[in-house]
ZAMARLUM-219181 format. One record per atom (N, C-alpha, C): residue in three letters; x, y, z; residue number from 1. Coordinates in steps of 0.2 Angstrom, whole numbers, plus 5000, padded with zeros to 4 digits. Layout:
N
 residu    x    y    z num
    ALA    X    Y    Z NUM
...
! end
This chain:
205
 residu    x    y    z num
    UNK 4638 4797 5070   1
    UNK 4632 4795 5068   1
    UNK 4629 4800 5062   1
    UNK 4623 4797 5058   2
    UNK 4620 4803 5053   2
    UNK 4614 4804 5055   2
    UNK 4615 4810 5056   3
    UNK 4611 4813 5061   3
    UNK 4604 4812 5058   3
    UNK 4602 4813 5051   4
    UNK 4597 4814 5048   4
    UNK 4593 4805 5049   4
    UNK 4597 4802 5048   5
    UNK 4594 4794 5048   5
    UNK 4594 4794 5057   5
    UNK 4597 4794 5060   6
    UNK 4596 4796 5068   6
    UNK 4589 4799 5072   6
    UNK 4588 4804 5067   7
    UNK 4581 4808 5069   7
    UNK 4576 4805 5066   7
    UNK 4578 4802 5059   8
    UNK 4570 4798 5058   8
    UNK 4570 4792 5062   8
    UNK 4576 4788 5064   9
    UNK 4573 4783 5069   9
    UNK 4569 4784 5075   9
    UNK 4571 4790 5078  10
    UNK 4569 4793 5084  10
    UNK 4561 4793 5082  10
    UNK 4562 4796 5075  11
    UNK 4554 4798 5076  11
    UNK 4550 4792 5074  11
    UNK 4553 4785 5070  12
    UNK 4551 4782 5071  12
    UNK 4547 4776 5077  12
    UNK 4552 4778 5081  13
    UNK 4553 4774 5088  13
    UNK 4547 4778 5093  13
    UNK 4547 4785 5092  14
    UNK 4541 4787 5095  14
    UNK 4533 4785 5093  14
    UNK 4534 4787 5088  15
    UNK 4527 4783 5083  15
    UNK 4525 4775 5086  15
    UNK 4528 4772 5086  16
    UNK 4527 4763 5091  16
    UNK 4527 4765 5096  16
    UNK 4531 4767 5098  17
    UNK 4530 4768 5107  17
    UNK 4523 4770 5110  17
    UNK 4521 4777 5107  18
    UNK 4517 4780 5110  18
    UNK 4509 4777 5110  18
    UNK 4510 4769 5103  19
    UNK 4504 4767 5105  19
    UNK 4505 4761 5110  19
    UNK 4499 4761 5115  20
    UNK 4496 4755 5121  20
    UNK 4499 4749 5118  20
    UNK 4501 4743 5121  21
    UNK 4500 4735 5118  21
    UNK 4501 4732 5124  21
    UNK 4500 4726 5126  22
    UNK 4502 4721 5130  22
    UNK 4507 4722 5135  22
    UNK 4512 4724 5133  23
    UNK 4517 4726 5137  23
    UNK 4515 4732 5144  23
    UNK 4511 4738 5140  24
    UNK 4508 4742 5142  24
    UNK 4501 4741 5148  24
    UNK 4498 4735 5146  25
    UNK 4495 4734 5151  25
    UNK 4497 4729 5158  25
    UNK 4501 4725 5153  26
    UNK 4506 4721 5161  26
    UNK 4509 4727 5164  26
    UNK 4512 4733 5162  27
    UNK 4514 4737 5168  27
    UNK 4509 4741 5173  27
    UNK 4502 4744 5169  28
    UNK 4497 4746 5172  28
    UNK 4494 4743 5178  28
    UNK 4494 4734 5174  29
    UNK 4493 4730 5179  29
    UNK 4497 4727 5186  29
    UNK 4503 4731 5185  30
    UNK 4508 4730 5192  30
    UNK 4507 4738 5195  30
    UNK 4505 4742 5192  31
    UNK 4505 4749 5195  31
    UNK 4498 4747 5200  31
    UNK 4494 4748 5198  32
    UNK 4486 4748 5199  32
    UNK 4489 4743 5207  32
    UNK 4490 4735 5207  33
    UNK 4490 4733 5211  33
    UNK 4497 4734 5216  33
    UNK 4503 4735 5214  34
    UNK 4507 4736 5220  34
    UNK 4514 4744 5217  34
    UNK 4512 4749 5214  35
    UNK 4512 4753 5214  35
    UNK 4519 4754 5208  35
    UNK 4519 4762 5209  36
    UNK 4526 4764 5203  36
    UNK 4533 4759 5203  36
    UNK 4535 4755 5209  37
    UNK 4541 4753 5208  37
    UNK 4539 4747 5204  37
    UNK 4535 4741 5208  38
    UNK 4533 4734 5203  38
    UNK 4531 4736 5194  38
    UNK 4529 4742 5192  39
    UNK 4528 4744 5188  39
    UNK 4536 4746 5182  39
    UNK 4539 4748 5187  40
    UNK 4545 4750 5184  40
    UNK 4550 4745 5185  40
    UNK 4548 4738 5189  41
    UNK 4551 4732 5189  41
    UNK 4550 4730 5181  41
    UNK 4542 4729 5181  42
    UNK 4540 4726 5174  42
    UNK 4542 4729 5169  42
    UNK 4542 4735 5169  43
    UNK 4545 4741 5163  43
    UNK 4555 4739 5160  43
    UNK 4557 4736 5167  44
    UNK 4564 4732 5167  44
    UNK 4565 4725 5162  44
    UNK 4559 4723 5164  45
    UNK 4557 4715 5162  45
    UNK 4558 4719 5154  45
    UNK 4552 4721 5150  46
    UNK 4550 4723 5145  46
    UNK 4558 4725 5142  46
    UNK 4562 4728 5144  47
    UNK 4567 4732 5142  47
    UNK 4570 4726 5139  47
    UNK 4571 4719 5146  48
    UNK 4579 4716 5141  48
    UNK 4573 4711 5135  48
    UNK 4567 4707 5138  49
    UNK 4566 4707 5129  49
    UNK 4566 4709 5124  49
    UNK 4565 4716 5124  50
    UNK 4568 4721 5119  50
    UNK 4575 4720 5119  50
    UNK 4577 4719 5121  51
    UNK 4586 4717 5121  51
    UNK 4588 4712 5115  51
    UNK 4584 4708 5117  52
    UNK 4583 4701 5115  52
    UNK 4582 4701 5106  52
    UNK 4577 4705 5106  53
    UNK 4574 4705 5099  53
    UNK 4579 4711 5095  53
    UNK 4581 4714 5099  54
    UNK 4586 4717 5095  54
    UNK 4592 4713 5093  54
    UNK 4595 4710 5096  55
    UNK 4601 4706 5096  55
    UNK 4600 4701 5089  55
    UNK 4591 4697 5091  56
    UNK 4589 4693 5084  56
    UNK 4590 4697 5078  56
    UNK 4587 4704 5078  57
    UNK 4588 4707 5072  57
    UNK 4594 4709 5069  57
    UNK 4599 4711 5072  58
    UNK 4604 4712 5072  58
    UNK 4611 4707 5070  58
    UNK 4611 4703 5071  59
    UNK 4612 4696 5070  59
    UNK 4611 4695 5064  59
    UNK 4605 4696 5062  60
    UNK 4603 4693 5057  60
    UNK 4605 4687 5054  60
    UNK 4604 4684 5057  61
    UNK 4606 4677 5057  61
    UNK 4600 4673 5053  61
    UNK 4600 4670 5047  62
    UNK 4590 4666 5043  62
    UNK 4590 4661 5049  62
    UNK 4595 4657 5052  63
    UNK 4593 4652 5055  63
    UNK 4589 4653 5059  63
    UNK 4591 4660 5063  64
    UNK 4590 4660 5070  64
    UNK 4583 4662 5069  64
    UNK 4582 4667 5064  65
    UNK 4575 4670 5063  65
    UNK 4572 4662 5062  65
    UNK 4572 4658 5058  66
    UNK 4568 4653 5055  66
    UNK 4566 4651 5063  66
    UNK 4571 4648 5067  67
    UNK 4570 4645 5073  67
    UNK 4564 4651 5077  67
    UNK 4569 4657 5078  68
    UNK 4563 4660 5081  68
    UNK 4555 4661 5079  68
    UNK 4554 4660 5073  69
    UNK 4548 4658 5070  69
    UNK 4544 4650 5071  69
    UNK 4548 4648 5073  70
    UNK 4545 4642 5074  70
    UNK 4545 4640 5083  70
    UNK 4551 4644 5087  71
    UNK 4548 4643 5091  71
    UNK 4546 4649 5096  71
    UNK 4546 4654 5095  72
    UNK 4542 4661 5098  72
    UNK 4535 4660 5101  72
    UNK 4531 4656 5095  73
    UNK 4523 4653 5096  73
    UNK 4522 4652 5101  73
    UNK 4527 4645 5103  74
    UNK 4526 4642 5109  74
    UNK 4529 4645 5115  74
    UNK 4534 4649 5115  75
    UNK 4535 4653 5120  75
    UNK 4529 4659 5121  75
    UNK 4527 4662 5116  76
    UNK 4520 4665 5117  76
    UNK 4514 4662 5122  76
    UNK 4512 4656 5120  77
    UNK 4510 4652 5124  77
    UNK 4511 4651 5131  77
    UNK 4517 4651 5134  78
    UNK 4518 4650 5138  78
    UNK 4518 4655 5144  78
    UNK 4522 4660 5142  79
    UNK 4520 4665 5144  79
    UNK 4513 4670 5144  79
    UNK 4509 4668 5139  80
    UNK 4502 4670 5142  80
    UNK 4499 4664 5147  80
    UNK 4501 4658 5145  81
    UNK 4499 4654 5154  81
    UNK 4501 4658 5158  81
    UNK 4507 4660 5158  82
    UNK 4511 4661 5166  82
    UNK 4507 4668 5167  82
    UNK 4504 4673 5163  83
    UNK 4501 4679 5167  83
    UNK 4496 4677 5167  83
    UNK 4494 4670 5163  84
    UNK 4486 4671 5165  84
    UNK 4487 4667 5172  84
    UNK 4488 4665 5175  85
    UNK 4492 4661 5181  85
    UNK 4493 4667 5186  85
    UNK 4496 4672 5186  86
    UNK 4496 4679 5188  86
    UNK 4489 4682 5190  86
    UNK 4487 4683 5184  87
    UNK 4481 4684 5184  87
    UNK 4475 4681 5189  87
    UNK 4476 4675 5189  88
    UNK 4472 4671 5192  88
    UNK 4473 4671 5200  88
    UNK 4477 4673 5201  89
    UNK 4482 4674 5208  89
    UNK 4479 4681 5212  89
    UNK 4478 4686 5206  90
    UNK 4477 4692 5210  90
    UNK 4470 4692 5209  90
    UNK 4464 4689 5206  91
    UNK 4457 4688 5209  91
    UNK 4455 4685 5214  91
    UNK 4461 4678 5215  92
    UNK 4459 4677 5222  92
    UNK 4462 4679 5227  92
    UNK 4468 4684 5228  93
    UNK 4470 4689 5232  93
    UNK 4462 4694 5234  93
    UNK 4458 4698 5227  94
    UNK 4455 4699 5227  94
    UNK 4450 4698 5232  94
    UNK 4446 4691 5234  95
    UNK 4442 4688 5236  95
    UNK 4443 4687 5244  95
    UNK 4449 4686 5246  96
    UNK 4452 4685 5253  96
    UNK 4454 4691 5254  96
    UNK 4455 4697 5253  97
    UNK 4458 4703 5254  97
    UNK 4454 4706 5261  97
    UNK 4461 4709 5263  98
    UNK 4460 4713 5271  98
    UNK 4463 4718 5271  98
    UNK 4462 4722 5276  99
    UNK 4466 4727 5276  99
    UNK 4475 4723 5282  99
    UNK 4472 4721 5284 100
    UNK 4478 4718 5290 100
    UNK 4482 4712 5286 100
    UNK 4479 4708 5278 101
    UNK 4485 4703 5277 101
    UNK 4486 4706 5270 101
    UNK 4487 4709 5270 102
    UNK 4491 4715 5263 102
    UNK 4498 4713 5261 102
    UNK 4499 4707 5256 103
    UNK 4504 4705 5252 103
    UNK 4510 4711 5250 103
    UNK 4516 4709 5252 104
    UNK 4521 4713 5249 104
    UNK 4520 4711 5240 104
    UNK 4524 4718 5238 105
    UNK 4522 4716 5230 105
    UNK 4530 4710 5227 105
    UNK 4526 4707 5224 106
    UNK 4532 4703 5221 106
    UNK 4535 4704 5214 106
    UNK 4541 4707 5213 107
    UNK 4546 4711 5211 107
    UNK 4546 4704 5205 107
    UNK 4551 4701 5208 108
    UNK 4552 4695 5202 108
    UNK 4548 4693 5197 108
    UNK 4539 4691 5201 109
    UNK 4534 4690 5194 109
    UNK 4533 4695 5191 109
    UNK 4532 4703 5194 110
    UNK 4533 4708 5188 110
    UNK 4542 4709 5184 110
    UNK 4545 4707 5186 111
    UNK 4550 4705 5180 111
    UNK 4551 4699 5175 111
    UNK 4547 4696 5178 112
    UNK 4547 4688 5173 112
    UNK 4541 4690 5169 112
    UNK 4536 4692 5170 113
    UNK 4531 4693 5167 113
    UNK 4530 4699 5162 113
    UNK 4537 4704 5166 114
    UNK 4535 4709 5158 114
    UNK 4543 4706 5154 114
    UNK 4546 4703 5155 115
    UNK 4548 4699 5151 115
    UNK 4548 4695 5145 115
    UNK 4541 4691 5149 116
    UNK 4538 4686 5143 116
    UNK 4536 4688 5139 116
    UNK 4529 4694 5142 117
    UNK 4526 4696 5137 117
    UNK 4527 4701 5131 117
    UNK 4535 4704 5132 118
    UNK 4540 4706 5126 118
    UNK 4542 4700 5121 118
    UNK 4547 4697 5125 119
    UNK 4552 4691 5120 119
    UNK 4545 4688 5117 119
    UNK 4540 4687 5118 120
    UNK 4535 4680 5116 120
    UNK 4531 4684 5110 120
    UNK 4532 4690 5109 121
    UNK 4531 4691 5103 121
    UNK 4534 4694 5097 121
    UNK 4530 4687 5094 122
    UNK 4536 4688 5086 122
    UNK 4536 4692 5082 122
    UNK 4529 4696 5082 123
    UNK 4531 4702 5078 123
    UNK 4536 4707 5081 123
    UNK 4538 4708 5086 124
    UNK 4543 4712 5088 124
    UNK 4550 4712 5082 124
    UNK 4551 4703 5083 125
    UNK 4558 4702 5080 125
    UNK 4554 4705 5072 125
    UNK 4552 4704 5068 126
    UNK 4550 4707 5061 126
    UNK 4550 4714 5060 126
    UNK 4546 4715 5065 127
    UNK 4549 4725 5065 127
    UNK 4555 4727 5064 127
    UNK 4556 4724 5070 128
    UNK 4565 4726 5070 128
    UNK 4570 4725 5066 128
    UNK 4569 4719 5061 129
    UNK 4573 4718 5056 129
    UNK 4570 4721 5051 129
    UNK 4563 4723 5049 130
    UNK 4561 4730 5044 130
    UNK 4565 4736 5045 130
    UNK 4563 4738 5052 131
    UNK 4567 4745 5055 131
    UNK 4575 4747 5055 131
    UNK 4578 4743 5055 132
    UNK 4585 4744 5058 132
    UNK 4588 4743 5048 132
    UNK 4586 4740 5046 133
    UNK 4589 4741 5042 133
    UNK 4589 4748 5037 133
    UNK 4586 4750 5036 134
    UNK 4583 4757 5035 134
    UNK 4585 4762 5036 134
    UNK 4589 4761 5044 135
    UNK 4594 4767 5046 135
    UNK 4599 4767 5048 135
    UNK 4602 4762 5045 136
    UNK 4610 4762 5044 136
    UNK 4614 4764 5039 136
    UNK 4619 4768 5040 137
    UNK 4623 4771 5036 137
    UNK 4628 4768 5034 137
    UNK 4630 4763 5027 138
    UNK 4634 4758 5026 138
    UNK 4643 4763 5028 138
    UNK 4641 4767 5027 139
    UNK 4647 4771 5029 139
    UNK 4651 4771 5036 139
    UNK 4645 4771 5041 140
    UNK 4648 4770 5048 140
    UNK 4650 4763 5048 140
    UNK 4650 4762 5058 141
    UNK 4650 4755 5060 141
    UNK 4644 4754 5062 141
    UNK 4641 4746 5060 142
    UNK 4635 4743 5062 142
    UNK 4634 4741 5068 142
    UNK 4641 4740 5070 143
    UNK 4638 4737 5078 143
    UNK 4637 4744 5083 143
    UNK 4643 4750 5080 144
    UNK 4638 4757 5085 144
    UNK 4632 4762 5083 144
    UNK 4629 4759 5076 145
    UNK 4625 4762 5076 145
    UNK 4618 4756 5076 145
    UNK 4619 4750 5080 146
    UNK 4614 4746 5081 146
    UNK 4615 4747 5089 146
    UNK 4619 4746 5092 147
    UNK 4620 4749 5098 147
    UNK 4616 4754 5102 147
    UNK 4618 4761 5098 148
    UNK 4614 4768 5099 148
    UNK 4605 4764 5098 148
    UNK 4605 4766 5091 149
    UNK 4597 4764 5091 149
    UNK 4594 4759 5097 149
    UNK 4602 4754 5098 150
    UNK 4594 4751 5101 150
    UNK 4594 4754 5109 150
    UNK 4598 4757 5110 151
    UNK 4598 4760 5118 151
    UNK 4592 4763 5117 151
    UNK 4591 4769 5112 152
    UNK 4587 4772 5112 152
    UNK 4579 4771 5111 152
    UNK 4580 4765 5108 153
    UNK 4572 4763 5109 153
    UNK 4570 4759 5114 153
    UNK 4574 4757 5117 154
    UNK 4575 4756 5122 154
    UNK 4569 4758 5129 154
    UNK 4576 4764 5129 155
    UNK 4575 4768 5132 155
    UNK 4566 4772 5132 155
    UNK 4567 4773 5126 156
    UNK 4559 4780 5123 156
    UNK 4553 4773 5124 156
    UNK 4555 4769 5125 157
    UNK 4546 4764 5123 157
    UNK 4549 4763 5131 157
    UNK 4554 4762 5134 158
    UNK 4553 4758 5142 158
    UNK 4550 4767 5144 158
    UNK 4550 4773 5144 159
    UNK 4548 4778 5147 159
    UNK 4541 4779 5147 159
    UNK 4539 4776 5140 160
    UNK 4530 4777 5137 160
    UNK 4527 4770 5142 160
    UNK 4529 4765 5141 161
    UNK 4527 4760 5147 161
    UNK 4526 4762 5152 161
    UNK 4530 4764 5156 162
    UNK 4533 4767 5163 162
    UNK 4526 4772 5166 162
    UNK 4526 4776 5160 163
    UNK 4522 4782 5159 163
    UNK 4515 4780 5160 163
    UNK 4515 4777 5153 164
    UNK 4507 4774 5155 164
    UNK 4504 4771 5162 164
    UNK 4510 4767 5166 165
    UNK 4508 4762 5170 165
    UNK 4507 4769 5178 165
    UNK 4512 4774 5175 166
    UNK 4509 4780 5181 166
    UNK 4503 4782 5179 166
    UNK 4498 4784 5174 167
    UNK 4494 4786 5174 167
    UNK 4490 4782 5176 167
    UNK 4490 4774 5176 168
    UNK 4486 4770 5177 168
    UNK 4485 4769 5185 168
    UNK 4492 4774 5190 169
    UNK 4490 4771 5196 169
    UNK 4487 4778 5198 169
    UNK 4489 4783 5195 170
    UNK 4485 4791 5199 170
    UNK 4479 4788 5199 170
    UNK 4478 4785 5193 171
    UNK 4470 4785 5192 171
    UNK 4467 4781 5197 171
    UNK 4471 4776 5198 172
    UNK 4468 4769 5203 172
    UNK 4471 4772 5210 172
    UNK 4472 4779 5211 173
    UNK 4475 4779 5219 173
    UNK 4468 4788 5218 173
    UNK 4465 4789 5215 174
    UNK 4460 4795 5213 174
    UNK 4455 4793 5217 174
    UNK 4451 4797 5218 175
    UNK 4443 4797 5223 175
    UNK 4440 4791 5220 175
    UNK 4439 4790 5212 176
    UNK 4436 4783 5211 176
    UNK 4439 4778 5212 176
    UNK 4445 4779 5211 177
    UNK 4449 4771 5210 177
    UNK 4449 4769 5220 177
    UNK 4449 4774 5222 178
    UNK 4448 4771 5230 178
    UNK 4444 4766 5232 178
    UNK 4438 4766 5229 179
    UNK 4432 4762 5228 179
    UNK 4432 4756 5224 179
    UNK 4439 4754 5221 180
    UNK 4436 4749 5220 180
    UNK 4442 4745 5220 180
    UNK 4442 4738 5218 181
    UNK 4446 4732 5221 181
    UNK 4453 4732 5218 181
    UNK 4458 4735 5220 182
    UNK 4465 4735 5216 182
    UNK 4466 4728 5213 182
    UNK 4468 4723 5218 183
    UNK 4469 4717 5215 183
    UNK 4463 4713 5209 183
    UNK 4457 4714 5211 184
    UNK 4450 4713 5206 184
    UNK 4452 4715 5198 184
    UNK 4454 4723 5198 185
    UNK 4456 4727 5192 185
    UNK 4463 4724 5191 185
    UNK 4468 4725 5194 186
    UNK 4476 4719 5191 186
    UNK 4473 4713 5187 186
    UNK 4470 4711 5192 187
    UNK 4468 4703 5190 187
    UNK 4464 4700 5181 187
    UNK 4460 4707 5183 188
    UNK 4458 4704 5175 188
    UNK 4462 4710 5170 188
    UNK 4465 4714 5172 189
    UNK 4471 4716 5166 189
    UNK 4476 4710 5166 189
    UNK 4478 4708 5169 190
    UNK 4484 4701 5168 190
    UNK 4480 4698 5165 190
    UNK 4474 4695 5164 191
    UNK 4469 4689 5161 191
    UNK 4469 4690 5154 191
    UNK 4467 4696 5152 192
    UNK 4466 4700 5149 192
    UNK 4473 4698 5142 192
    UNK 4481 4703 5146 193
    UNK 4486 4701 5142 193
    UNK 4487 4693 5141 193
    UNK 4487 4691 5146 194
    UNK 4488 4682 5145 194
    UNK 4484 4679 5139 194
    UNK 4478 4680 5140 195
    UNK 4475 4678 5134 195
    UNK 4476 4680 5127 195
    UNK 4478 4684 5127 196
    UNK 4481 4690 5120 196
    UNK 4487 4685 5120 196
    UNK 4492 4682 5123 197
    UNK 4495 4681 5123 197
    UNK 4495 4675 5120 197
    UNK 4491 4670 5123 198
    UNK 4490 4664 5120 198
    UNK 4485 4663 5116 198
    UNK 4483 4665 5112 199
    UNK 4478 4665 5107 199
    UNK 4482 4669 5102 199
    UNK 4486 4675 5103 200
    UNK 4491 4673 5096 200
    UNK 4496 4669 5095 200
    UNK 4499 4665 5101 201
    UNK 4504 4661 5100 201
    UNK 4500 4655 5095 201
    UNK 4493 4652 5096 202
    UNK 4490 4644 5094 202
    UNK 4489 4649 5087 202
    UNK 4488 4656 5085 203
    UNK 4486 4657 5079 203
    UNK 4491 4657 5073 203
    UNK 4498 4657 5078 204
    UNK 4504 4658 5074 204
    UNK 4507 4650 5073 204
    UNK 4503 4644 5076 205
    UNK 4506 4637 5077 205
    UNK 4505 4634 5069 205
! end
């Protein structure tokens, strides 16, 4: 690897990471209502569509981008229904809540749903095909040094997810957050990403 191109993607890759997006709130919203694992579920979610958009990039394929461009939108769409559908789900948990009928947490919708809300954005693939190109050394091999990078970004933005979705539960397991409705506060952070979600997908149609 070159080492010098290596450290600026790093330090690339920490710059994006460290700031909040959509993704970041779908994990808080699983932390807050059923704790560090469902969070670190979603955190898994978020990692393979990062997989996903790196492989597009990588590839580099025009068809694929073209396609992807035309159909990311509507996958955008969809997966902002399906949180906002999630969301919808944990208000009315909200509303019927008990201490005695307390829902296990469901694992799979925080993986399908930090899922979506990765793959379903298009800017992701466009980054990625700006970034990667930039730091490849035509000298080495493409596929080990697309491999490493993407492990590591991987990795460094699924920790910063992760991360924040812990801060969001101390704070939601603290003397305030005791006081008030975990599913109520999930519910409209899911509403929340969902709609972010679909409203850029109908702006990008």
């Amino acid at each position: 690897m070159n080492t010098a191109l290596f450290l600026g993607f790093l330090a690339a890759t920490l710059v994006i990471a460290v700031s909040p997006g959509p993704s970041v709130a779908l994990a808080s919203s699983q932390a807050v209502r059923h704790g560090p694992k469902a969070a670190f579920v979603a955190t898994l979610g978020d990692a393979l569509g990062t997989v996903v958009h790196i492989l597009v990039a990588v590839m580099s394929l025009e068809v694929l981008v073209r396609s992807a461009a035309s159909v990311l939108p509507w996958l955008q769409i969809v997966g902002g229904l399906y949180i906002l559908y999630l969301g919808g789900r944990s208000l009315k948990a909200a509303k019927a809540a008990s201490e005695k009928t307390a829902k296990p947490p469901a694992y799979r919708s925080a993986f399908t749903s930090g899922f979506l809300a990765c793959v379903s954005n298009p800017k992701a693939i466009v980054f990625f095909m700006a970034l990667f190109p930039g730091f490849i050394d035509p000298a080495l091999s493409l596929a080990l040094q697309s491999a490493v990078y993407g492990t590591a970004f991987v990795l460094i933005d699924g920790a910063f997810i992760f991360g924040y979705a812990l801060i969001a539960h101390g704070a939601a397991t603290s003397r305030l957050g005791h006081h008030l409705n975990m599913d109520a506060v999930s519910g409209v952070g899911l509403l929340a990403v969902g709609l972010l979600l679909v409203v850029r997908g109908g702006a990008a149609i």
